[in-house]
N, C-alpha and C positions, 0 to 999 in steps of 0.2 A: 952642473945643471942649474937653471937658474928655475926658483922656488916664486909660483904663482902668488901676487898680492892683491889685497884687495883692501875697501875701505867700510870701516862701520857706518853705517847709514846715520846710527845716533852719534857718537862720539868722534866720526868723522877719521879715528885712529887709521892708518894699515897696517895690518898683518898677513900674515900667512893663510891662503885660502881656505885652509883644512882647520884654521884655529875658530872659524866664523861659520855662523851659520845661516843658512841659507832661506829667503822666503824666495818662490815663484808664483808669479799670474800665469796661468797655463792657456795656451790656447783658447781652448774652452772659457776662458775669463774667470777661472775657479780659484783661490788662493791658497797654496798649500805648502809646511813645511818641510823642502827639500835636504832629508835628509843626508843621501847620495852624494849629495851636487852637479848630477847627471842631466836631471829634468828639463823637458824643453819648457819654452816661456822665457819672459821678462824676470830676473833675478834682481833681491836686494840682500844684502849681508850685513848680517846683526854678529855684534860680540856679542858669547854666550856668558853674558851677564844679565842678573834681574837687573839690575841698574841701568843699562843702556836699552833693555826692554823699554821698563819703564821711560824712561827719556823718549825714545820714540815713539811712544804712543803719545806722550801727551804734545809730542814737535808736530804728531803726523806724518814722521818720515818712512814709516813704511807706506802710510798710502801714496803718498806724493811721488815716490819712487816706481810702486807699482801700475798707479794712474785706476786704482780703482778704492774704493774702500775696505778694509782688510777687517772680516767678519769677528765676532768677540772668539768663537771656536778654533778659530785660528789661531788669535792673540794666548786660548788657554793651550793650546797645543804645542805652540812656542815658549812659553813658562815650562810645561812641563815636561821637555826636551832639554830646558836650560839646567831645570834640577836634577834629569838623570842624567846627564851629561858631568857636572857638578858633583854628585853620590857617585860615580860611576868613574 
């Protein structure tokens, strides 16, 4: 069975879909982290690293990706997905 890839937005890496996580623009124009990787919307995938957080926020490449500006509630809800994911 061939294993879905995908690329970090920051780091530009591929891996494994399920290794990345996922931000979506939804319909609605709302931006939120897809947990699932179900979600309809325009999708970007971030390695769950603070570091390549970091890196994309200060490249811009979640917003460039998503075509909208990605709120700071977003940005802290993505941290703090990275570190229970991390603990977890």
């Amino acid at each position: 069975m061939k294993i879905p890839m995908r690329q970090c937005s920051a780091c530009r890496g591929h891996f494994e879909k399920r290794q990345l996580l996922r931000v979506v623009r939804t319909p609605e124009g709302n931006v939120v982290v897809d947990t699932k990787g179900k979600a309809n919307g325009r999708g970007v995938y971030i390695c769950k690293k603070e570091e390549c957080l970091e890196k994309a926020i200060k490249s811009r490449a979640l917003s460039r990706a998503l075509e909208v500006p990605v709120p700071d509630d977003v940005i802290e809800s993505i941290r703090q997905t990275i570190k229970e994911q991390a603990d977890g």
